[in-house]
N, C-alpha and C positions, 0 to 999 in steps of 0.2 A: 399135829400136822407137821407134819419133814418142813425144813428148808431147803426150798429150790433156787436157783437165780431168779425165776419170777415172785417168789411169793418176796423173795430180798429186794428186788427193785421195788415192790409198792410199798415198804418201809422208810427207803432211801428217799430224800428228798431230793432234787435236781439244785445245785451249786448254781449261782447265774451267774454266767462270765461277766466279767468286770472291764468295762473299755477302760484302755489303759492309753493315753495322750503320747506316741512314740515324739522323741526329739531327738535327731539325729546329727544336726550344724549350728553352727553362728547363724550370724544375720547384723549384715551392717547397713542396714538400708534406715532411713528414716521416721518411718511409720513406727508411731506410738503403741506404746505395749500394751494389749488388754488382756493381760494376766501376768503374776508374780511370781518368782520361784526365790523362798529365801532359804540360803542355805549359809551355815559355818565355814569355815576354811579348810578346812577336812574332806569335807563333801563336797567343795567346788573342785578339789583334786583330784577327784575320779571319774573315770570316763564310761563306766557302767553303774547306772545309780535307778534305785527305785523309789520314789518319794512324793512328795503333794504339792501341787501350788498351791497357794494361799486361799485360794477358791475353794480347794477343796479339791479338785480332780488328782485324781493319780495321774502320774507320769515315769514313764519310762526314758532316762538319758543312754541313749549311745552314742559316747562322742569317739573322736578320734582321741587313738593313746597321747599323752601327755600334758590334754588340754587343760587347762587352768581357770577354772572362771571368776571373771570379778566383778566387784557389782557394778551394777549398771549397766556390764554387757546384755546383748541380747540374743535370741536364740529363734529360731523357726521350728515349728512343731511339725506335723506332717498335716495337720487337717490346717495350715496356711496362719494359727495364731501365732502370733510374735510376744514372746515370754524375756521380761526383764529378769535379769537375776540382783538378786538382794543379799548382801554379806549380813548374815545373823548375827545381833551382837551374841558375847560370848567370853566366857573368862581368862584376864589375860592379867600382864604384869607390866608396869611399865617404869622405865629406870631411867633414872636421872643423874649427873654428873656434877661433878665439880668444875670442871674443866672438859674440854675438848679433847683434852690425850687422854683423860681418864676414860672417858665417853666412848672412845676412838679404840682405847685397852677392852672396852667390856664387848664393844661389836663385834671384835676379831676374837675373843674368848665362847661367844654365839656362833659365830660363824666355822670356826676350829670346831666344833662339834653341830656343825650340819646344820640349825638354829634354826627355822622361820624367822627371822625379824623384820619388824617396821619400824624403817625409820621415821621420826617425823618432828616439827618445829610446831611452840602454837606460842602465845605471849610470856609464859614461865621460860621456856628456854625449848634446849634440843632433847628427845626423847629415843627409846628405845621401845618397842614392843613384843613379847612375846604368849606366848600360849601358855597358860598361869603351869607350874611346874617346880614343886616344891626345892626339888634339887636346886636348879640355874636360878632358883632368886636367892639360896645360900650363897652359891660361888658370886651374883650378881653382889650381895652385899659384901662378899670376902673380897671385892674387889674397889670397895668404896662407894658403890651406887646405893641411892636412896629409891625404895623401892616400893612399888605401891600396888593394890590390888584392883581390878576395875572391869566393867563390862561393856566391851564394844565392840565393832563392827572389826575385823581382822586380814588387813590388806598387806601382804607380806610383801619386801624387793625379792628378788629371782634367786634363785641362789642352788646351791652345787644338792638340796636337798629335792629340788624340781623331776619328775621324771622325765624320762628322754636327756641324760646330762652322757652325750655323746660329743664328741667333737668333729668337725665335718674332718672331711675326706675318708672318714672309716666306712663308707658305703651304707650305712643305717638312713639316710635321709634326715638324723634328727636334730633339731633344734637344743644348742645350749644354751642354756641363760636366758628364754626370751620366755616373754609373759603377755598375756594381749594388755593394749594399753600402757604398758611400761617402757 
């Protein structure tokens, strides 16, 4: 028997489209979130993303170029649910000092090469965070920091590695250095 496009079609089985939860803006309003979106710090930097809430639905992010997202912010979907987002924990490095200039030498060594870093204080002292990275925890240690391995959530300062790092008056509209929340 020949194959024809019909006798192909009753082989082919029918795909079923897949609703897919579009999110297109923020949402600063107060109503509590019933649903989750956790995502790494990677993934909160892109403004076209295709991924899961924790529920399990697919979702489609189109946000505006440069957005950032951090956790806790919130988001509006288009069928009206309001979607928290969650910073995944995640593999990082985190470096410690002798001192405050030393501390203050390794920021600006992250920083001079574009860095994500979190800064942050907890009862051992002042900290450094980055995005685990075999290299920067060499120069970290050639630099005297004590240096350590660990998994958490990854909330970086703003910095010249942001997209949209324009300066106003160049007619682009865009925002330097700014972060929601920060």
């Amino acid at each position: 028997m020949p194959m024809t496009a019909e006798t192909l079609a009753d082989l082919v089985m029918p795909v079923p489209a897949t609703d897919v939860l579009l999110i297109e803006r923020l949402h600063d309003g107060d109503e509590p979130a019933s649903e989750a979106l956790e995502l790494d710090f990677d993934a909160r930097t892109k403004s076209r993303l295709r991924t899961r809430l924790a529920s399990g639905a697919e979702v489609g992010l189109f946000l505006p170029r440069g957005t950032i997202l951090r956790g806790g912010q919130k988001l509006r979907a288009h069928d009206g649910r309001i979607v928290e987002v969650r910073a995944a924990a995640e593999d990082l490095l985190e470096a410690r000092c002798a001192s405050a200039v030393a501390l203050a030498r390794a920021a600006f060594h992250l920083g001079n090469r574009h860095v994500a870093v979190e800064v942050g204080h907890d009862e051992a002292g002042d900290w450094l965070r980055i995005q685990a990275d075999h290299v920067l925890e060499g120069m970290l240690v050639g630099l005297g920091a004590q240096v350590s391995a660990l998994r958490a959530p990854f909330e970086p300062e703003a910095g010249a590695y942001a997209p949209g790092h324009q300066h106003p008056g160049d007619g682009s509209g865009a925002r330097i250095h700014l972060m929601a929340g920060r």
